[in-house]
C-alpha positions as CSV (number, residue, x, y, z in Angstrom):
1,X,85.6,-155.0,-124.7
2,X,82.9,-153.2,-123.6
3,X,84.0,-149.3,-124.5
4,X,84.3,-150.6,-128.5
5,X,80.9,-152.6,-127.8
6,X,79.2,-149.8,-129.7
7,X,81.2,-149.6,-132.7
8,X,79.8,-151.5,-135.6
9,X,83.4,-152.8,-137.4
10,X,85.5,-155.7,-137.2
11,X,84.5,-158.2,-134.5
12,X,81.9,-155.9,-132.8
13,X,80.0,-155.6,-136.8
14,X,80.4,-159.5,-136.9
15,X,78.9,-159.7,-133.0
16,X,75.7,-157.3,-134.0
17,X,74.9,-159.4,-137.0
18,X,74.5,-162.5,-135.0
19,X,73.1,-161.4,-132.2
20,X,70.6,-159.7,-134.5
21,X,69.8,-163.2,-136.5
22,X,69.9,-165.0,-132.8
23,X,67.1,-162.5,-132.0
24,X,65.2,-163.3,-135.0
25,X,64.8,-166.3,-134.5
26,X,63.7,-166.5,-130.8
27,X,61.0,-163.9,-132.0
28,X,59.8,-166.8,-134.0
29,X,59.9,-169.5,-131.9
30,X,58.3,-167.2,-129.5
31,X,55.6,-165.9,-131.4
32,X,52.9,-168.0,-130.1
33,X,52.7,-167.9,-126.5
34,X,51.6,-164.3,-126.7
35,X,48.3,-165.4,-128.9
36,X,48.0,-169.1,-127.0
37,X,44.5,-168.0,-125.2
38,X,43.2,-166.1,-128.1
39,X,44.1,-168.8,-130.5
40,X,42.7,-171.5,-128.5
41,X,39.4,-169.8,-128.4
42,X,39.3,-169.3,-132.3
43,X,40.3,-172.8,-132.9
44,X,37.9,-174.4,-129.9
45,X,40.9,-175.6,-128.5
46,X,41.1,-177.7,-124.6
47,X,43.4,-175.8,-122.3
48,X,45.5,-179.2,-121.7
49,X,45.6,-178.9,-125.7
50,X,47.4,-175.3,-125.8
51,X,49.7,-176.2,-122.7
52,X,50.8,-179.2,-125.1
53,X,51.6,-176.7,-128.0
54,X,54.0,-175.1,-125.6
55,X,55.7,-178.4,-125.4
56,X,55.6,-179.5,-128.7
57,X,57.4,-175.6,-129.7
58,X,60.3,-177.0,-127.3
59,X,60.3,-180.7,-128.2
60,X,62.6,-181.2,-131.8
61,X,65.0,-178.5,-130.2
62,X,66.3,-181.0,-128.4
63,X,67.6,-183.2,-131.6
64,X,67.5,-180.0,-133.8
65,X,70.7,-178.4,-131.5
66,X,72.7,-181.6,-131.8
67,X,72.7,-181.8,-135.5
68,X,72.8,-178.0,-135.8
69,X,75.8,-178.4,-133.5
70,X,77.8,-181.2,-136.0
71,X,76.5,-179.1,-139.0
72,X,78.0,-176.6,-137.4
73,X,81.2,-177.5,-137.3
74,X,81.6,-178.8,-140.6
75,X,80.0,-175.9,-142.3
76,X,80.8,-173.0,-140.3
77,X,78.3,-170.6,-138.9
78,X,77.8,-168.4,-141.9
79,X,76.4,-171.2,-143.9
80,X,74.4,-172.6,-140.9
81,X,73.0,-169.1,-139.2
82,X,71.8,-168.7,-142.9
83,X,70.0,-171.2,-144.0
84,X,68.8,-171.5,-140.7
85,X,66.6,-168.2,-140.5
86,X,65.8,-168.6,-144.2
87,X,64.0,-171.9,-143.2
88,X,62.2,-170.0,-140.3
89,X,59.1,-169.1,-142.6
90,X,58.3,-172.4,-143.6
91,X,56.6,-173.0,-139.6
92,X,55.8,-169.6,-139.3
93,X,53.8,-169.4,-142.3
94,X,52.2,-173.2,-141.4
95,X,51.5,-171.8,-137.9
96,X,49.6,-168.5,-139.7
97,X,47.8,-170.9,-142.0
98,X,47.1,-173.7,-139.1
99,X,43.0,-174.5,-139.1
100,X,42.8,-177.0,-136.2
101,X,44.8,-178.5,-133.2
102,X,46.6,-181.1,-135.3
103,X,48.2,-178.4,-137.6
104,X,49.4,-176.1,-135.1
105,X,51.5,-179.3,-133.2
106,X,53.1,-180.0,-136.8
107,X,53.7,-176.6,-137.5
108,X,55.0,-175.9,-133.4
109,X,57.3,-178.9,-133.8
110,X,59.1,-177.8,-137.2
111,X,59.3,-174.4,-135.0
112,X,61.4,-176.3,-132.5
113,X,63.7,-176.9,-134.9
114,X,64.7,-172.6,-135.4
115,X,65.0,-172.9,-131.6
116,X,68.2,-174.3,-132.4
117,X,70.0,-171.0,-134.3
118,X,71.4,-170.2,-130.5
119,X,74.4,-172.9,-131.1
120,X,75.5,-171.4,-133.9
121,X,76.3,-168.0,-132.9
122,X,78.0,-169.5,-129.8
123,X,80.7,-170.7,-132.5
124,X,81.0,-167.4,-134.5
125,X,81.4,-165.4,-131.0
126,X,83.7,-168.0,-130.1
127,X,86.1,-167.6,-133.2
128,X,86.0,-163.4,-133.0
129,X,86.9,-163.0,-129.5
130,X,89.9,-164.2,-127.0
131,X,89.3,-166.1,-124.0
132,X,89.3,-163.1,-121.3
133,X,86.3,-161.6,-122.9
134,X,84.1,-164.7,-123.9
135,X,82.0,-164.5,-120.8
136,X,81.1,-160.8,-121.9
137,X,80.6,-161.5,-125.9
138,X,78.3,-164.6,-125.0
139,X,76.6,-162.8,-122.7
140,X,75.7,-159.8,-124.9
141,X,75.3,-162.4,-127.5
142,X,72.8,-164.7,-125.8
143,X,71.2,-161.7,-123.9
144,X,70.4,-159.5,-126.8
145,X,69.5,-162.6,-128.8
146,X,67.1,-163.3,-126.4
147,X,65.1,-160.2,-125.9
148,X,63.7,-161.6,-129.2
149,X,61.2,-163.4,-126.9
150,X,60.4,-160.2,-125.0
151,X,60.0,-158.8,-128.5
152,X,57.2,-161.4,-129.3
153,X,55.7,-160.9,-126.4
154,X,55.5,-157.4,-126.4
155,X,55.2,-156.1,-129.7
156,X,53.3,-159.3,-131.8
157,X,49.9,-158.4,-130.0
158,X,50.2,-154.8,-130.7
159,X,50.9,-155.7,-134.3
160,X,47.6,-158.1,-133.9
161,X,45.5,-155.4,-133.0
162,X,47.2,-152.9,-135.2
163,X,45.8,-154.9,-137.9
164,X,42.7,-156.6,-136.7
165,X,40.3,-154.2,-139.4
166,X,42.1,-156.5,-141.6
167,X,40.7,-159.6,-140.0
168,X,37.3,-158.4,-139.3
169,X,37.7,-156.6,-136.3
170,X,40.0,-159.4,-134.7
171,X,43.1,-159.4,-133.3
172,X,45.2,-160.4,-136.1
173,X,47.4,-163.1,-134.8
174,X,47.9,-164.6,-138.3
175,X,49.4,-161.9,-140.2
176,X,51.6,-160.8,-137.0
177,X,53.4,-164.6,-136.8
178,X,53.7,-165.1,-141.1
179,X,55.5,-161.6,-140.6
180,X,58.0,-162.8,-138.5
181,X,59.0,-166.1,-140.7
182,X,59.3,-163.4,-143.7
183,X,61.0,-161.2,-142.1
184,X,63.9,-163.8,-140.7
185,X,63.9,-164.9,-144.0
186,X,65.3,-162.1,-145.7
187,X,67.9,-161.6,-142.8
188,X,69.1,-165.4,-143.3
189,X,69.9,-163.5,-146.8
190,X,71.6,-160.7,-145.8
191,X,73.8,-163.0,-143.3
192,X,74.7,-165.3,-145.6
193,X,75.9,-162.3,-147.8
194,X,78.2,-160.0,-144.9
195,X,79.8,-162.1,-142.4
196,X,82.5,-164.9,-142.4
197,X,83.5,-167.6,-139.9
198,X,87.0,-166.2,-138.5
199,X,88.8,-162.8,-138.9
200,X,91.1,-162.6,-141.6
201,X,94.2,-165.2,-141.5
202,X,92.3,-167.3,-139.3
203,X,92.0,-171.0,-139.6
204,X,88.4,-172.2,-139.1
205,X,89.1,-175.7,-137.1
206,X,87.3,-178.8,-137.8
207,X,86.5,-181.9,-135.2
208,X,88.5,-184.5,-137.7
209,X,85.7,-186.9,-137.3
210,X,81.8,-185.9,-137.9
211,X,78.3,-188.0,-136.7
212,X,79.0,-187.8,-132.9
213,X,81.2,-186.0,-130.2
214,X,84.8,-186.9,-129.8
215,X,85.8,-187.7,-126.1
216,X,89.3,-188.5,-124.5
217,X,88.6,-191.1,-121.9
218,X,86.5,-193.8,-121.5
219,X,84.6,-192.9,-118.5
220,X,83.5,-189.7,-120.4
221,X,82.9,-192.0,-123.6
222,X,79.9,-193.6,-121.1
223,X,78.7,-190.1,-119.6
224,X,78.2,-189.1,-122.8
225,X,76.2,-192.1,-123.9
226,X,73.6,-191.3,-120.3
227,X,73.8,-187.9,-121.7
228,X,72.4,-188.8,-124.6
229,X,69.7,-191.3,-123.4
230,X,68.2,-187.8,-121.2
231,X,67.4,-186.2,-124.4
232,X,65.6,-189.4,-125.9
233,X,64.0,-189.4,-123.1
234,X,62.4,-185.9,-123.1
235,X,61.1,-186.7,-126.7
236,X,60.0,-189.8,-125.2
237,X,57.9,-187.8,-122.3
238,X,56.6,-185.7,-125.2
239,X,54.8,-188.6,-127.0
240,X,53.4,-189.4,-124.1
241,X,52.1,-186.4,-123.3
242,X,50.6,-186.2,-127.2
243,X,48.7,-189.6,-126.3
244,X,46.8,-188.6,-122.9
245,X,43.1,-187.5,-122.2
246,X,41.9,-184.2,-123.8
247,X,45.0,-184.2,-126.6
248,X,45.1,-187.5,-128.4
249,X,47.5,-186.3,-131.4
250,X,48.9,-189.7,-131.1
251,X,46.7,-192.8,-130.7
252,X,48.6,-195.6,-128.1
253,X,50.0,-197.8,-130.9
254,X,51.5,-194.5,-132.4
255,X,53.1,-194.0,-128.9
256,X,54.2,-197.0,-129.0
257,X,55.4,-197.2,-132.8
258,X,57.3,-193.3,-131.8
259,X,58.6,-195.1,-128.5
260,X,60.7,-197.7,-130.3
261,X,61.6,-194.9,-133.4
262,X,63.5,-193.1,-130.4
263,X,65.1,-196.7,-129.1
264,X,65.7,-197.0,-132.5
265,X,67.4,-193.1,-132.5
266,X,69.3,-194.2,-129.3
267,X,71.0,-196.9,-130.4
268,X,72.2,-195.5,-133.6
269,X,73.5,-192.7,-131.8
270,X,75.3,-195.0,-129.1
271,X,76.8,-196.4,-132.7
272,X,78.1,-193.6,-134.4
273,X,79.6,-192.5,-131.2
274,X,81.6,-195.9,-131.2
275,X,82.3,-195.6,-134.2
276,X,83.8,-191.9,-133.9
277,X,85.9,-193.2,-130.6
278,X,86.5,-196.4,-131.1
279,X,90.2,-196.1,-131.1
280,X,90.0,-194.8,-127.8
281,X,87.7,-197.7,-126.2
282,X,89.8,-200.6,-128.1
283,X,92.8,-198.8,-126.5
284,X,94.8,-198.1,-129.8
285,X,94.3,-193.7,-129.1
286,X,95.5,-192.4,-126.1
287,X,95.3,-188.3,-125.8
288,X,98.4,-185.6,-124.9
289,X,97.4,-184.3,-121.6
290,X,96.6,-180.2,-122.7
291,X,94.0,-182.2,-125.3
292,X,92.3,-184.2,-122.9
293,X,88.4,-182.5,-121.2
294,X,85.9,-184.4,-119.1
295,X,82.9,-185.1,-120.2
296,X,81.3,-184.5,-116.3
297,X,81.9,-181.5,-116.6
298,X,80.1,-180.9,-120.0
299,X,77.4,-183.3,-118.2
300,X,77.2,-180.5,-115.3
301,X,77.1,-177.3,-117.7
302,X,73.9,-179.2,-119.1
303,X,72.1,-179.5,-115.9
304,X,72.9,-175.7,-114.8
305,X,71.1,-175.0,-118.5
306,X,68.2,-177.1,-117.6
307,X,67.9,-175.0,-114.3
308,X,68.3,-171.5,-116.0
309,X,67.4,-171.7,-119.8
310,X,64.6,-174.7,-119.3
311,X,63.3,-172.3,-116.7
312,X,63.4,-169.9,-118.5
313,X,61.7,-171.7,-121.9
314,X,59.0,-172.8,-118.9
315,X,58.5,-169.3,-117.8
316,X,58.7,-167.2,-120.9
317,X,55.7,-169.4,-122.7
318,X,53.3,-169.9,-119.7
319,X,53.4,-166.3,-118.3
320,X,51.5,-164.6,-120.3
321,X,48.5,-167.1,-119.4
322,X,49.4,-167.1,-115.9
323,X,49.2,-163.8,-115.2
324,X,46.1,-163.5,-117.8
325,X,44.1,-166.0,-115.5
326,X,45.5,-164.9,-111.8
327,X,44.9,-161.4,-112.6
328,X,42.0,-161.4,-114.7
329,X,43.5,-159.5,-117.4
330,X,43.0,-158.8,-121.1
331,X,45.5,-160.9,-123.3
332,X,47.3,-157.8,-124.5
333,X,47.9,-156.2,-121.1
334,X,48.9,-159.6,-119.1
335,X,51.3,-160.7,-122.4
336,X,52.9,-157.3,-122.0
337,X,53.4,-157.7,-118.4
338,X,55.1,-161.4,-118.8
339,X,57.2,-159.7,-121.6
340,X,59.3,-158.0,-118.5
341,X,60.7,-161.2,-118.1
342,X,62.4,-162.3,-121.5
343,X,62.8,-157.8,-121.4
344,X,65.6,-158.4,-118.5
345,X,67.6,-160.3,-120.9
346,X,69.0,-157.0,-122.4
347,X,71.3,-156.4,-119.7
348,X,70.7,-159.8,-117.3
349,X,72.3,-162.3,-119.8
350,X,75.4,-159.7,-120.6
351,X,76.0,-159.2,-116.9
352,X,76.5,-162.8,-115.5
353,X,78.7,-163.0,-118.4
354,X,80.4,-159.9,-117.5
355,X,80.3,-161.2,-114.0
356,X,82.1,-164.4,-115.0
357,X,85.1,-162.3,-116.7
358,X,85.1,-160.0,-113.6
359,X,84.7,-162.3,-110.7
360,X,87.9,-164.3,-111.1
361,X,85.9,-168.0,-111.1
362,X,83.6,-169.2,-113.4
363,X,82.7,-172.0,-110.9
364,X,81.7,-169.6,-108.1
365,X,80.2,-167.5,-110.6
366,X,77.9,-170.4,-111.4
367,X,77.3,-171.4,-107.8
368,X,76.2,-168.0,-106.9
369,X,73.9,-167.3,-109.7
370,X,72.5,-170.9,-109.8
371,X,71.1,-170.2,-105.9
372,X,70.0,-167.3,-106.4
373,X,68.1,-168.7,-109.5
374,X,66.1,-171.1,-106.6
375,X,65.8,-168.6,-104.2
376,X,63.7,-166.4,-107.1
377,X,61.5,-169.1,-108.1
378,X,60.9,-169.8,-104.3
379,X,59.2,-166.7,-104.0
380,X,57.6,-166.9,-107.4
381,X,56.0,-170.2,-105.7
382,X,53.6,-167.8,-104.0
383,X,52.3,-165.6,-106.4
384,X,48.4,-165.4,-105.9
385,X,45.5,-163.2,-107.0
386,X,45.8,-161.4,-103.4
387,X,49.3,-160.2,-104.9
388,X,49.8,-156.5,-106.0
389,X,50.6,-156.5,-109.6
390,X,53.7,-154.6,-109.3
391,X,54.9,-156.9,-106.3
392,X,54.1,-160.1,-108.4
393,X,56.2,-158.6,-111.7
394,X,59.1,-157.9,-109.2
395,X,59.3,-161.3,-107.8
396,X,59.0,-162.6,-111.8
397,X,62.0,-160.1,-112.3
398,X,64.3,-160.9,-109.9
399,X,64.0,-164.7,-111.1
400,X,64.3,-163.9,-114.3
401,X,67.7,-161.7,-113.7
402,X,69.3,-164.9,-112.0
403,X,68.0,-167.5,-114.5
404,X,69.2,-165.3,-117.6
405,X,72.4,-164.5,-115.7
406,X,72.8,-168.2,-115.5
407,X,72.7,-168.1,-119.4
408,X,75.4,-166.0,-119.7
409,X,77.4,-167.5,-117.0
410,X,76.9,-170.8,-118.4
411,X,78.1,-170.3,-121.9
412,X,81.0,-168.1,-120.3
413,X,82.6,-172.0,-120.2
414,X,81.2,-173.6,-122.6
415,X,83.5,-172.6,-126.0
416,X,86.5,-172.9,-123.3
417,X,85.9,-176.8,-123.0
418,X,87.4,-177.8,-126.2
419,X,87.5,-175.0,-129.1
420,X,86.9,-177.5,-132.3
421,X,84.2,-179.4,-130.8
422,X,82.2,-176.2,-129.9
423,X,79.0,-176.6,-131.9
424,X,78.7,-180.1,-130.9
425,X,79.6,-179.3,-126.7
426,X,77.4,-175.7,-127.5
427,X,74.5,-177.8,-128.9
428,X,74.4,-181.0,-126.3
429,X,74.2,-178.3,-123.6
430,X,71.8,-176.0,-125.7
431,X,69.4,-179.5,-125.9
432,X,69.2,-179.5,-122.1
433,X,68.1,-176.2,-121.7
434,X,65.5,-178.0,-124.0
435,X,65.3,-180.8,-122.2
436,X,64.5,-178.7,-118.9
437,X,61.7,-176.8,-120.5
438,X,60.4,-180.1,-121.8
439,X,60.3,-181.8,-118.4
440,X,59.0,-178.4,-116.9
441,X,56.5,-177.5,-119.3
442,X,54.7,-181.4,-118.5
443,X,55.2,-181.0,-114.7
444,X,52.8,-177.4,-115.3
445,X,50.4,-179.0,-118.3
446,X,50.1,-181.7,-115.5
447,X,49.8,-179.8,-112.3
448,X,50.0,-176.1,-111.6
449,X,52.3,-172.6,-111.6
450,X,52.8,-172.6,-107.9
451,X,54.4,-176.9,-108.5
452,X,56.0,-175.7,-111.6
453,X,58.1,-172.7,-109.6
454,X,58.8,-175.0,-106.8
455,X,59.9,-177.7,-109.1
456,X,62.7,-175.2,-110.7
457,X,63.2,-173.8,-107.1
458,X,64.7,-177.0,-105.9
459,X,66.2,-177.5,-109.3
460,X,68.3,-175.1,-109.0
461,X,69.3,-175.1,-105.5
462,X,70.6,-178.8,-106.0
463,X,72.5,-177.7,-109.3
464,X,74.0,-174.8,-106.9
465,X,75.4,-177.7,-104.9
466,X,76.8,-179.8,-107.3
467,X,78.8,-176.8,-109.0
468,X,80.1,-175.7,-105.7
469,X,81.8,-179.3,-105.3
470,X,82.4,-181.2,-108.7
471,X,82.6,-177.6,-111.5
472,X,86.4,-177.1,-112.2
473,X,87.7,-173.9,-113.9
474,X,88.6,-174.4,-117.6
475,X,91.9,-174.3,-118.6
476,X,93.1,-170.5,-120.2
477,X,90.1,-169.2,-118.9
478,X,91.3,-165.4,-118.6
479,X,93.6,-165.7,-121.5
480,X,94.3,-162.5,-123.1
481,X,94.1,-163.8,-126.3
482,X,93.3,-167.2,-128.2
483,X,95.2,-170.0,-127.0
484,X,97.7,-171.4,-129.4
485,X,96.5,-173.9,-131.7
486,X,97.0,-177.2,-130.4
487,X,98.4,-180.3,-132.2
488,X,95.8,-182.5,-134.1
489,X,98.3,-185.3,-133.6
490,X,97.1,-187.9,-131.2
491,X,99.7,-190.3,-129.5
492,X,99.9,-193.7,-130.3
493,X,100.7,-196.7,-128.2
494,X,104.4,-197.7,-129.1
495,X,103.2,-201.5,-130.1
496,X,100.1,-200.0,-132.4
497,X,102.9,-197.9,-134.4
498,X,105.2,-200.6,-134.7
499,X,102.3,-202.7,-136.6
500,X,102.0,-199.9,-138.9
């Protein structure tokens, strides 16, 4: 794969393209963490105030990746992608425009929802290349994708001060984030108008039944439901967070009123998933064995992309301050510094999925990288002012290589759980990532850097465990090209088809 990776026709044209619009949009969802202390200081804004903007950019993620998921794979990825990036100016442009504290956490939570454009590309990868090489197209996928957050990072501020005689003599954070809505939105155009969903002759393959995921057992019916309920309750940690000392977006009857909108969420989500399998709990649908997936093991995928991708979310948007505050640097030098994190991504992402094609075993692919993801934010635990520089943006590199590898590794499985259902598998593990950054980004609003690295140290060396012992190796998973299509008929119990 790799020696055509350069060419820009067929599959490969079709892989640029949406890695491109993947990129797009993580430089918007990005593009405020480099400008979060000079920002808060134009808006008079409490530090527990901007670490709760950080949040609030991760929070409708979570929902936004399982609808984009089932949207998905209805519409196709074209369609989706499009629309998608096109939408992206409407919270870059309210984030430009934002006046107060209240604005920027509306305008940071409709940016949540462009977090979500990762799914979709996970599909279209999925439907261009065959099984042996899907741990290397996701990986360059995800990886180029996500240098989009190195290239917030990096080259927002420079635009900022580019332009700051346009702002008085400021740095010109407004005009550098509307840019980026604007220019995503033109992209979402030319997408929309030079890609398609499959190759040529190629069927695009529909989940026969929309609203929630399909499962083939019972037991996995149940995981899925506690699956859900860990993603309610992230939004449910958010609201809090909105209603405590120093932030109060939300009032307590507010978090209240939210609290029982999500219970509300919850159970209609527990009911459309009945509905969608309730042939299968009632007894009347049993599966044909090569049709059959656990659910654990999508459950397990989700918790390695909390520890690598919600570490990453958590690192990538309270770097720049970090190093800004232990250093004593200027805003522009310490953002550009953090940037060599989300900067590995280039090759760090491609190479643990290149790693997962190579090495034989997705599972002890995952075990590996997933240690070595604890054993970098171990380290990272000790970063202090009496740190060289250089030393502290090695130890930040060597975590970020694992965690992004992780990525790569991660989504190296994914597509090979059950090809139909991909959005919807791609986007209930893309929410956890979500979900980890979430739960991360409250531990540090609440605590500290040195408890928030320890915290996704021991993360990760327990998700390292429970790969090593419960992860199995998908079926076809070195296939050297797309597995046959497999029957959409379901088997019936003999006494169900004699009543029909």
């Amino acid at each position: 794969m790799l020696k055509g990776l350069f060419s820009f026709r067929d599959r490969y044209r079709i892989l640029h393209q949406t890695w491109f619009a993947f990129f797009l949009t993580f430089v918007c969802w990005f593009n405020f963490a480099p400008f979060a202390t000079t920002i808060g200081k134009q808006l008079d804004l409490a530090p527990e105030q901007i670490k709760t903007l950080g949040i609030c950019n991760l929070a409708l993620t979570i929902p936004a990746r399982l609808i984009i998921g089932m949207l998905l794979d209805r519409f196709g990825p074209r369609i989706t992608y499009s629309m998608l990036l096109m939408f992206a100016a409407v919270p870059c442009l309210a984030t430009a425009l934002s006046q107060d504290f209240n604005q920027l956490v509306i305008s940071r939570l409709l940016m949540g929802i462009v977090g979500s454009g990762f799914v979709v590309g996970i599909r279209m990868v999925a439907e261009w290349f065959p099984p042996k090489e899907m741990g290397s197209a996701q990986g360059i996928y995800g990886g180029w994708g996500n240098f989009g957050a190195f290239g917030a990072e990096f080259a927002l501020p420079m635009i900022a001060v580019a332009t700051s005689f346009l702002a008085g003599g400021a740095s010109n954070w407004r005009l550098a984030i509307a840019l980026t809505g604007i220019i995503a939105a033109i992209y979402g155009v030319i997408y929309f108008n030079s890609v398609q969903d499959t190759p040529t002759g190629k069927v695009y393959k529909k989940p026969k039944k929309n609203g929630a995921l399909e499962v083939t057992s019972v037991k996995s019916f149940w995981a899925m439901i506690l699956s859900n309920f860990g993603l309610i309750f992230a939004l449910g940690l958010l609201a809090w967070r909105l209603e405590q000392k120093n932030i109060h977006f939300l009032n307590q009857t507010q978090m209240y009123f939210t609290w029982a909108a999500l219970a509300g969420l919850f159970a209609y989500q527990t009911y459309k998933a009945y509905q969608v399998n309730k042939e299968l709990l009632i007894g009347k649908k049993t599966y044909p064995l090569a049709q059959r997936y656990q659910f654990s093991q999508v459950a397990l995928l989700e918790f390695t992309y909390v520890t690598n991708f919600g570490s990453e979310l958590a690192a990538v948007s309270m770097l720049p301050a970090f190093f800004e505050k232990t250093f004593g640097l200027e805003h522009v030098v310490a953002g550009m510094i953090a940037a060599t994190y989300p900067f590995l991504n280039l090759i760090s992402r491609p190479s643990g999925g290149v790693i997962s094609d190579k090495f034989g075993s997705r599972k002890w692919t995952m075990t590996i990288i997933s240690a070595g993801i604890g054993v970098g934010y171990l380290m990272a635990h000790f970063i202090n002012s009496s740190w060289p520089i250089p030393l502290a943006i090695a130890v930040t590199m060597f975590a970020a290589y694992f965690a992004q590898a992780g990525c790569g590794a991660t989504y190296g499985i994914v597509p090979l759980i059950k090809k139909e259902a991909t959005g919807q598998i791609a986007g209930n593990v893309g929410a956890y990532g979500n979900f980890g950054g979430v739960v991360y980004l409250t531990i540090f609003s609440l605590t500290d850097a040195s408890t928030l690295f320890s915290t996704m140290a021991i993360a990760a060396i327990i998700c390292a465990f429970m790969c090593a012992f419960f992860l199995k190796e998908p079926k076809g998973s070195f296939a050297g090209a797309p597995e046959d299509e497999l029957s959409e008929t379901v088997t019936q119990k003999p006494s169900v088809l004699a009543e029909e």
